[in-house]
C-alpha positions as YAML, in Angstrom:
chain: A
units: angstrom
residues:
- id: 1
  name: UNK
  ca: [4.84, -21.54, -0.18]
- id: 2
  name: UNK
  ca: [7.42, -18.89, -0.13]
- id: 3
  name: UNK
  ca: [7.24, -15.54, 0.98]
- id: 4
  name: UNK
  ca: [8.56, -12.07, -0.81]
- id: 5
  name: UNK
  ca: [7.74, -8.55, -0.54]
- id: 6
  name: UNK
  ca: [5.43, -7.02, -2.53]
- id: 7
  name: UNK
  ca: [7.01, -4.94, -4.64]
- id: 8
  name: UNK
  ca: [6.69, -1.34, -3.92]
- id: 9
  name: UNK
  ca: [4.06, -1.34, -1.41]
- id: 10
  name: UNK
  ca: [2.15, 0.03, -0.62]
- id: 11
  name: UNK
  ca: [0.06, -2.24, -1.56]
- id: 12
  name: UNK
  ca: [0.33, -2.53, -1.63]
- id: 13
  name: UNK
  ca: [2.06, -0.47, -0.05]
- id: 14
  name: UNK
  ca: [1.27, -2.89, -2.33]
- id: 15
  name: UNK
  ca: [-0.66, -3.53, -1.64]
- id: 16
  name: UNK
  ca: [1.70, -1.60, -2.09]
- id: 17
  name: UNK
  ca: [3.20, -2.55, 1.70]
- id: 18
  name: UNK
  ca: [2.19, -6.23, 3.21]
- id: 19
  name: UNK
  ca: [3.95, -9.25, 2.70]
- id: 20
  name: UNK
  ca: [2.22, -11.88, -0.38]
- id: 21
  name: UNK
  ca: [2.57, -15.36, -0.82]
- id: 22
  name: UNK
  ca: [4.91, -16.14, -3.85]
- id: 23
  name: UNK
  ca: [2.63, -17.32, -7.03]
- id: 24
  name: UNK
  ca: [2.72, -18.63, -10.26]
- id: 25
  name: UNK
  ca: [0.74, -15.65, -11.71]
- id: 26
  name: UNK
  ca: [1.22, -11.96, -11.59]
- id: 27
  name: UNK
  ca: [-0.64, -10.05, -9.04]
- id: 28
  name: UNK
  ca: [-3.46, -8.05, -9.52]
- id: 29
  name: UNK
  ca: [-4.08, -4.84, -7.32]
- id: 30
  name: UNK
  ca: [-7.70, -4.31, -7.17]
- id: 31
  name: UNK
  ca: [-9.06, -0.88, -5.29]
- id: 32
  name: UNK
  ca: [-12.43, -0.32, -4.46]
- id: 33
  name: UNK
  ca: [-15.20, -0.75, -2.39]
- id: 34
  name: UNK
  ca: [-16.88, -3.59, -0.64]
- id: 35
  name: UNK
  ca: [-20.76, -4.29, -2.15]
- id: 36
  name: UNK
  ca: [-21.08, -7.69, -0.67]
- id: 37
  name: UNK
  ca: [-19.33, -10.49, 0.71]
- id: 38
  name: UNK
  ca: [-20.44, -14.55, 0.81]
- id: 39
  name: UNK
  ca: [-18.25, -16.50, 3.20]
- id: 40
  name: UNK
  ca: [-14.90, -15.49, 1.92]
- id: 41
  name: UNK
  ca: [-15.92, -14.63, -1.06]
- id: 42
  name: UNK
  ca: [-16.00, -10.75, -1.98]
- id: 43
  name: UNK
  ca: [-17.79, -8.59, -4.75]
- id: 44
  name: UNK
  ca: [-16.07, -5.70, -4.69]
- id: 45
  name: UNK
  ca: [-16.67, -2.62, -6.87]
- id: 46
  name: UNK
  ca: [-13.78, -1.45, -8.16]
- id: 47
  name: UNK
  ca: [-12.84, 2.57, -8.61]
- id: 48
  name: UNK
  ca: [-12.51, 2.27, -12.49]
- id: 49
  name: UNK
  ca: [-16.39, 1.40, -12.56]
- id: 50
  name: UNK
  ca: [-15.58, -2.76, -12.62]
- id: 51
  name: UNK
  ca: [-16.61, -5.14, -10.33]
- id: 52
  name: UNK
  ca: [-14.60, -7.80, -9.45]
- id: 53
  name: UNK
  ca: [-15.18, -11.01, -7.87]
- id: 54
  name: UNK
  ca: [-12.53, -12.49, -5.02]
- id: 55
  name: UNK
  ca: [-12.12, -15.78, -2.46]
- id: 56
  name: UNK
  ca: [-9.89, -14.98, 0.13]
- id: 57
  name: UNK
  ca: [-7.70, -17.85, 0.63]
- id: 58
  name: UNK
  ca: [-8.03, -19.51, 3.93]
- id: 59
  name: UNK
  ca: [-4.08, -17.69, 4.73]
- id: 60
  name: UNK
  ca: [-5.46, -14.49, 3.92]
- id: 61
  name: UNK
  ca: [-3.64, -11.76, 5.79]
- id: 62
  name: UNK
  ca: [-5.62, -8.32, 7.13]
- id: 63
  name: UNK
  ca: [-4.26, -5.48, 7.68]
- id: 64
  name: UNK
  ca: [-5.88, -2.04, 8.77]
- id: 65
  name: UNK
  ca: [-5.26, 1.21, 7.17]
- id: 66
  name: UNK
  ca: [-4.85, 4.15, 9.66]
- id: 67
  name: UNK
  ca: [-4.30, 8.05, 8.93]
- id: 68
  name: UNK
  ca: [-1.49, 8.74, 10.53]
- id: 69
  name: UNK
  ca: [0.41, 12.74, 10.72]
- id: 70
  name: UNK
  ca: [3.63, 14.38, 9.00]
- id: 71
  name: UNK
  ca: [5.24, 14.74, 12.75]
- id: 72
  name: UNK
  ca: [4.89, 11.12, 12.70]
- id: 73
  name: UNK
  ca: [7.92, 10.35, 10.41]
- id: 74
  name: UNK
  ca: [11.18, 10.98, 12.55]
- id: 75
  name: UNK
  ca: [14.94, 10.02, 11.29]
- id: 76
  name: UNK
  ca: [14.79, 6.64, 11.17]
- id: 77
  name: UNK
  ca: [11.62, 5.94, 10.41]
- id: 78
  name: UNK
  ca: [10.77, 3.27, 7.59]
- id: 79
  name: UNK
  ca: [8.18, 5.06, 5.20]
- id: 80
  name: UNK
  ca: [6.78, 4.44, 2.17]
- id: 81
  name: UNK
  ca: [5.39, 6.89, -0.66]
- id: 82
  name: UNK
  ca: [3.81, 6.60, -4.12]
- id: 83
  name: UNK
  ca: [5.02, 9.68, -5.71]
- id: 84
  name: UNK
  ca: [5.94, 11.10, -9.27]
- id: 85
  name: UNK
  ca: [9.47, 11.69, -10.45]
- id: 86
  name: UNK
  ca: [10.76, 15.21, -10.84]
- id: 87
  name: UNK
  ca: [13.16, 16.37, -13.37]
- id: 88
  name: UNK
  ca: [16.02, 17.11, -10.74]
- id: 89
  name: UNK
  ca: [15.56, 13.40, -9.79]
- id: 90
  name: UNK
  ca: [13.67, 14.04, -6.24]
- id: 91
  name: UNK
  ca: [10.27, 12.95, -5.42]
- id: 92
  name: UNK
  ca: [6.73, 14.22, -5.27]
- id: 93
  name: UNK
  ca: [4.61, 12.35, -2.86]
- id: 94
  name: UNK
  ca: [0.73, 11.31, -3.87]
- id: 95
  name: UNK
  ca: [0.66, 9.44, -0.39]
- id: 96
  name: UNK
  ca: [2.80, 8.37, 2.55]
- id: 97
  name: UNK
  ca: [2.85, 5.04, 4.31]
- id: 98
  name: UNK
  ca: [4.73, 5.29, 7.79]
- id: 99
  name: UNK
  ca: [5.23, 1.90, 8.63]
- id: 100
  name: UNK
  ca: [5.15, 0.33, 12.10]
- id: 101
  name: UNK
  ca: [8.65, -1.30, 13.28]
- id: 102
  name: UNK
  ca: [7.41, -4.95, 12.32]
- id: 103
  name: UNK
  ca: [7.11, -3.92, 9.02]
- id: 104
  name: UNK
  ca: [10.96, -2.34, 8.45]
- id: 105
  name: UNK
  ca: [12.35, -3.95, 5.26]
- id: 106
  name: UNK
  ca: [8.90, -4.47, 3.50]
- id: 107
  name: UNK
  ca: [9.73, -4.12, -0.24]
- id: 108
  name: UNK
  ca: [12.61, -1.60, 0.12]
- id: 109
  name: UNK
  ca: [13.64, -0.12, -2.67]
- id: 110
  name: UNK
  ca: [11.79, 2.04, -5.28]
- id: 111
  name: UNK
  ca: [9.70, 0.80, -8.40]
- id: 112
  name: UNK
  ca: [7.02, 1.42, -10.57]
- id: 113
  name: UNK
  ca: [3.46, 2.02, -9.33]
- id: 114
  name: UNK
  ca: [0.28, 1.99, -10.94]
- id: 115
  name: UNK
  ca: [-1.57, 4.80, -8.85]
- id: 116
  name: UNK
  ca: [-1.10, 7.64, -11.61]
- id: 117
  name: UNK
  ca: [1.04, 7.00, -15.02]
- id: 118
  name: UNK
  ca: [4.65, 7.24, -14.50]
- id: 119
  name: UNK
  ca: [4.51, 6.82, -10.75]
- id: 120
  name: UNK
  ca: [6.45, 5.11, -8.55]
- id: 121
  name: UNK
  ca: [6.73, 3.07, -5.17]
- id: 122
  name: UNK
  ca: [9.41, 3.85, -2.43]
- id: 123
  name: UNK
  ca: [10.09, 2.02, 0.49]
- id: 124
  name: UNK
  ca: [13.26, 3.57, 2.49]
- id: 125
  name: UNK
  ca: [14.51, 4.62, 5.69]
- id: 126
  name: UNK
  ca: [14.24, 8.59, 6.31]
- id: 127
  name: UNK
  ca: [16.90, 10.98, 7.06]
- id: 128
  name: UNK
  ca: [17.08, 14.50, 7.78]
- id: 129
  name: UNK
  ca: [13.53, 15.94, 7.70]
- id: 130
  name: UNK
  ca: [12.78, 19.60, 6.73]
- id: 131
  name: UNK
  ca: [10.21, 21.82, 7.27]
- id: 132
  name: UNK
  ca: [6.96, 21.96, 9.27]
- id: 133
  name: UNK
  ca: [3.64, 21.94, 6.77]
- id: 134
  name: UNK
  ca: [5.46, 20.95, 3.96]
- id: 135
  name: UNK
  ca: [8.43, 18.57, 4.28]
- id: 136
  name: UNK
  ca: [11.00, 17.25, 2.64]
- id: 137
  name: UNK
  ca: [12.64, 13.97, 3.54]
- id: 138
  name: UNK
  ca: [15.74, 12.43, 2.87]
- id: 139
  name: UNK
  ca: [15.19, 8.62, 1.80]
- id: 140
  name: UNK
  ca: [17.70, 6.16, 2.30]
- id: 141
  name: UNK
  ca: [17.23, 2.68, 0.55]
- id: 142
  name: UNK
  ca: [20.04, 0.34, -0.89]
- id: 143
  name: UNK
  ca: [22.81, 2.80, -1.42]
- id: 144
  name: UNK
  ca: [20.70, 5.13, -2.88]
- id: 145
  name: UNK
  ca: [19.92, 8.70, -1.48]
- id: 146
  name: UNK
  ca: [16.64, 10.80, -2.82]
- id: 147
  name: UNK
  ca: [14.84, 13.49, -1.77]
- id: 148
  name: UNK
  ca: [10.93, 13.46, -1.21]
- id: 149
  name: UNK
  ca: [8.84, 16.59, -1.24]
- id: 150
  name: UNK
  ca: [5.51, 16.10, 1.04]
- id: 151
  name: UNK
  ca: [3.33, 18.60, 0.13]
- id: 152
  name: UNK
  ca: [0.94, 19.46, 3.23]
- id: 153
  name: UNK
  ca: [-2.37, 18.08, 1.32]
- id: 154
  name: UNK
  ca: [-0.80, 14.49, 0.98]
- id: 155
  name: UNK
  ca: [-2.49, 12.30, 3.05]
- id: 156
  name: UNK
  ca: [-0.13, 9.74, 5.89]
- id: 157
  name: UNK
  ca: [-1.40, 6.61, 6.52]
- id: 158
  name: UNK
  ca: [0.38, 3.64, 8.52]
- id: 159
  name: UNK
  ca: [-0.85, -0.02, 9.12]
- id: 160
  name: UNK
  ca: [-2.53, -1.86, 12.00]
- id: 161
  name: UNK
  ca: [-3.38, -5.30, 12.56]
- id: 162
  name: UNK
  ca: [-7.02, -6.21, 10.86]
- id: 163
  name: UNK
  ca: [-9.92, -8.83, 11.03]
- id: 164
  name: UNK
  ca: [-12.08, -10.06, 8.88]
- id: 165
  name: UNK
  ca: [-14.60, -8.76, 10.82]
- id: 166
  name: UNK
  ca: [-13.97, -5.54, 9.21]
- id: 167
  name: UNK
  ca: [-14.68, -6.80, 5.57]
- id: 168
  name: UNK
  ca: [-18.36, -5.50, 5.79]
- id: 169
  name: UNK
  ca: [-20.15, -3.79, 3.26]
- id: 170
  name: UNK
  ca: [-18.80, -0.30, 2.33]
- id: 171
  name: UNK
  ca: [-15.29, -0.83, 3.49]
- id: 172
  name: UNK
  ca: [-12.78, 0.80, 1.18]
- id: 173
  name: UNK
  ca: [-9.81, -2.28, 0.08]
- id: 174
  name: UNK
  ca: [-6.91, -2.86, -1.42]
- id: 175
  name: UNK
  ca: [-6.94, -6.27, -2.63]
- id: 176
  name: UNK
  ca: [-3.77, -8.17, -3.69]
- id: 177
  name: UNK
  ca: [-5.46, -11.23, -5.82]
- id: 178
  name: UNK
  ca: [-3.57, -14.00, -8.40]
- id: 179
  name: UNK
  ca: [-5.35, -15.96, -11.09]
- id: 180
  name: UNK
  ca: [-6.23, -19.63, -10.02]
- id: 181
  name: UNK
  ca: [-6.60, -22.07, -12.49]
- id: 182
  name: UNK
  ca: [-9.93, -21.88, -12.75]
- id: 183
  name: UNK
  ca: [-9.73, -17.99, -14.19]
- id: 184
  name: UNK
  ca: [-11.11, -16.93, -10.47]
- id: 185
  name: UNK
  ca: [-9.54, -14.29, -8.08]
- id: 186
  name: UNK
  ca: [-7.68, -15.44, -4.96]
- id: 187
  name: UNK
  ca: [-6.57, -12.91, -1.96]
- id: 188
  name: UNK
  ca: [-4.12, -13.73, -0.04]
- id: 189
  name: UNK
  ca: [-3.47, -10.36, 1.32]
- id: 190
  name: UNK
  ca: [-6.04, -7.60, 1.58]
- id: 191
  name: UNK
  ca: [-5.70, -3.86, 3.35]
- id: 192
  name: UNK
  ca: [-8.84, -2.56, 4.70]
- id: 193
  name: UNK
  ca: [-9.59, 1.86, 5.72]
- id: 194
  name: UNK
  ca: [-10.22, 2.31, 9.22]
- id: 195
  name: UNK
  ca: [-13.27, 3.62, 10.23]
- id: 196
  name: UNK
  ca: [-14.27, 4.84, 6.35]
- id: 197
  name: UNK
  ca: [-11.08, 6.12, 5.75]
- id: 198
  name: UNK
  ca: [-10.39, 5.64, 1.59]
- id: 199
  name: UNK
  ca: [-6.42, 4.36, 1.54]
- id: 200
  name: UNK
  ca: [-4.60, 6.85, -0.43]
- id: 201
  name: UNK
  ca: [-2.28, 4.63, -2.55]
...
């Protein structure tokens, strides 16, 4: 099976942010909380009061969620933010994603995101950063150049290598899952809070 970025990440971080097998059916993001898990199957409850039901394929890639700090992006540094569009075409962050330097090139570019209407998804490399509480960034992705305002109650998260041993009841995910025939949910990539933490995006 082939692999592509997810779009936007993260997650997905798209999640928005980890690579997901290629698949016949869209993906779904599903955010919530662990309430049980059965082998590699998981019940999660999700934050818009659902609960949804998900096998993690046998490929199923972890990945830890972090907090991470402002001081931590540098120029150079591949980030990613959900954030909302202003009217003189810069940015807004919700969240920020500083990603480590195996992850570089994950789903650069910017596109829609589901975390509030009208939001989006940038992955880019960042320029010149300003300020000390509040910065702003200069993000650099595909011949494109945009500004991104990071107010100083954002939260800044980056990624970690995971286990499945952290998939325990309580644990805060972001689950990337596709249809299978059968109408059941199948993970092949899954992001997981460290220590309690509730990922942002």
């Amino acid at each position: 099976m082939k692999r592509s970025a997810i779009a936007g990440l993260a997650l997905f971080a798209a999640l928005a942010a980890l690579p997901a097998m290629a698949q016949s059916q869209p993906q779904q993001r599903i955010r919530g909380t662990i309430e049980a898990m059965n082998g590699s199957v998981l019940t999660i409850a999700a934050r818009g009061g659902s609960t949804a039901t998900v096998t993690l394929a046998d490929d199923a890639m972890v990945r830890t969620i972090a907090p991470a700090d402002i001081r931590d992006i540098k120029p150079g540094s591949y980030i990613g933010s959900a954030a909302m569009p202003q009217p003189d075409g810069s940015l807004r962050a919700l969240e920020v994603q500083v990603f480590p330097e195996s992850m570089r090139g994950v789903g650069e570019g910017q596109h829609p995101f589901d975390l509030k209407p009208s939001s989006t998804m940038t992955n880019a490399t960042a320029g010149d950063v300003e300020g000390t509480d509040g910065r702003v960034v200069t993000l650099r992705y595909q011949g494109v150049e945009t500004k991104l305002t990071v107010p100083p109650d954002v939260p800044v998260i980056t990624y970690e290598p995971g286990s499945r041993d952290q998939l325990t009841k309580g644990a805060h995910v972001i689950v990337s899952a596709v249809k299978a025939d059968d109408g059941s949910l199948v993970s092949h990539a899954i992001q997981v809070g460290k220590d309690g933490l509730v990922p942002p995006m």
